[in-house]
N, C-alpha and C positions, 0 to 999 in steps of 0.2 A: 399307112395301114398294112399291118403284115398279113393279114385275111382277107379271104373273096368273099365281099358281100354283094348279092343283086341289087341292082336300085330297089325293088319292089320289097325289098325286108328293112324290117322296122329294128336298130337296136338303138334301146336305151341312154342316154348317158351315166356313164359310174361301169356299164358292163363289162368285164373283162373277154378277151377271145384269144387264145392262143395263135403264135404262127401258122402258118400253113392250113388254121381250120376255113371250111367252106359256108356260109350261111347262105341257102338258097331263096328261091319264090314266093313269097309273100309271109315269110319267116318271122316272129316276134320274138328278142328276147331281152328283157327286163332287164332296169340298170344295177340291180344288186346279184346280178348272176355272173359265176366265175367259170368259163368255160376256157380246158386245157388245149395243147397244140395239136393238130392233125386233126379236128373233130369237122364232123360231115353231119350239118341241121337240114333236112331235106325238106321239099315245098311243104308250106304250112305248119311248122312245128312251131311251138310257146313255149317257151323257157321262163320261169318264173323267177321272181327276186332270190329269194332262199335258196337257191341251185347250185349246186356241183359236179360239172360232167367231167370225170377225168381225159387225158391227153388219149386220141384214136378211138375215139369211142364213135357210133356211127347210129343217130337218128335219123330212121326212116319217115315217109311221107305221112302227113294227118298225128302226127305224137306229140300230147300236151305234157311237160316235165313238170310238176307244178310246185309250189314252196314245200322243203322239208324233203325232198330228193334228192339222194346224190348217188351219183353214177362212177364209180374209179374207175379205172385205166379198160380202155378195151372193150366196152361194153357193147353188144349190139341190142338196138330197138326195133323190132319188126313194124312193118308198117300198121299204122290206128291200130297201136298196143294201147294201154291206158294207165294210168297212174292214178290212184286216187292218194287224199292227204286227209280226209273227214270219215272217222270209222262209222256215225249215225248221220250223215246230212239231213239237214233240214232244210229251205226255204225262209221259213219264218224264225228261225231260233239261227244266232249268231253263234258259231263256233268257229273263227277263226284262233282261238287259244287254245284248242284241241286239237290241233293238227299232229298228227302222230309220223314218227319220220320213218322214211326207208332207205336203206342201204342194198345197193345189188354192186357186189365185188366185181374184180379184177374177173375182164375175160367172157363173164356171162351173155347169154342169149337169151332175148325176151323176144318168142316169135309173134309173128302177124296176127293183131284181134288179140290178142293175151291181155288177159286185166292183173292189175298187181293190187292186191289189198294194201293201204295204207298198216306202216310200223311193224311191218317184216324186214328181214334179210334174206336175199339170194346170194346162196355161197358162191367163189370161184368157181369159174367156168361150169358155172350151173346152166341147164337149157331146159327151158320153158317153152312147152310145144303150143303151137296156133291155136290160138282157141282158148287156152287152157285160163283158167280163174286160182291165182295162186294167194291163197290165206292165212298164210301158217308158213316158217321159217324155212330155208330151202337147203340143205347139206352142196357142203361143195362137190361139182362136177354130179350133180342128181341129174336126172333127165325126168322131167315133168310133164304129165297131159291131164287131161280132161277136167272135167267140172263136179266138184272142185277139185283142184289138179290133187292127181296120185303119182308118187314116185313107181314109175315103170322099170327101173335100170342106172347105168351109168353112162358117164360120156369122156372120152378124151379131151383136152384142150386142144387137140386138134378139131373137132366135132364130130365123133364115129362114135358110136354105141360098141361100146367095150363087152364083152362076154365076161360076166361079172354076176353070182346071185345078188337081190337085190343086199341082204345081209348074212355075215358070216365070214368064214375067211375064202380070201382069193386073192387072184395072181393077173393078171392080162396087159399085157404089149402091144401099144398102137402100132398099128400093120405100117403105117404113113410115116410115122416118124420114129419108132424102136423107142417109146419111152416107156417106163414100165410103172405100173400101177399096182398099190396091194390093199385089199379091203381086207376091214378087221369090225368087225360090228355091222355099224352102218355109217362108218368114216371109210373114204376112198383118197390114201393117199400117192401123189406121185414122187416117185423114187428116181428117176434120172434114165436116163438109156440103157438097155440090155446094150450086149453085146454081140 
């Protein structure tokens, strides 16, 4: 086994896990779930069959992944974020053929308590503040809060709130690492290192 599994976690057979990822304390993840190298499952998460966490991505404690998720490269999950995959649940009415998918790209934060509406996308290095209920598609590198989340700003892929109007043109240089960023609209793209 090229992963730390705890005795107390449950994985499937058929599951994949990358080298070097961690599954910790009372962990479950299903055998049709493909999980990449360097990834950190913190106590109690559930990984479902239909699952794709890319390599370095980092679920935190209480996080259910569930079918029709996938997480690429880099992801962070805050801890008891939530994922839903049923846009009307019901109890008595079966809709497991309705599952609506999500995609949150390379790099993004989903912080602590934050609900993801099922059959959205969160852009690159998008950050979704505690709390926040995100329903509706996410631009890359946005910075998101409240209920239901409003785009407040931008963020670095390092994670600093850029000095950026929310839309229009601009210009801003992560103080941390001298990368430079230019908004045009309400597209925030990264351009490489000032000098």
């Amino acid at each position: 086994m090229t992963h730390y599994q705890h005795p107390s976690a449950i994985v499937d057979d058929g599951a994949q896990i990358g080298e070097g990822s961690r599954v910790w304390h009372f962990v479950h993840v299903c055998g049709g779930a493909r999980i990449g190298q360097g990834v950190s499952l913190g106590q109690n998460v559930f990984v479902g069959n239909k699952v794709v966490i890319g390599d370095r991505c980092k679920i935190q404690n209480n996080v259910s992944v569930y079918d029709d998720v996938t997480l690429e490269e880099g992801v962070f999950c805050g801890p008891s974020m939530v994922f839903t995959n049923v846009y009307n649940p019901r109890s008595l009415i079966e809709r497991k053929d309705e599952y609506r998918n999500t995609l949150v790209k390379k790099g993004a934060t989903l912080g602590a308590n934050c609900t993801i509406v099922c059959g959205i996308t969160i852009g690159e290095f998008a950050f979704v503040g505690a709390g926040a209920v995100v329903n509706k598609n996410v631009p890359a590198y946005a910075l998101m809060v409240g209920v239901p989340a409003r785009q407040i700003g931008w963020m670095s892929e390092f994670g600093e709130q850029l000095e950026l109007p929310l839309q229009g043109e601009g210009e801003a240089v992560c103080k941390h690492t001298g990368a430079r960023y230019v908004l045009k609209g309400m597209q925030l793209q990264k351009l490489g290192t000032s000098k």
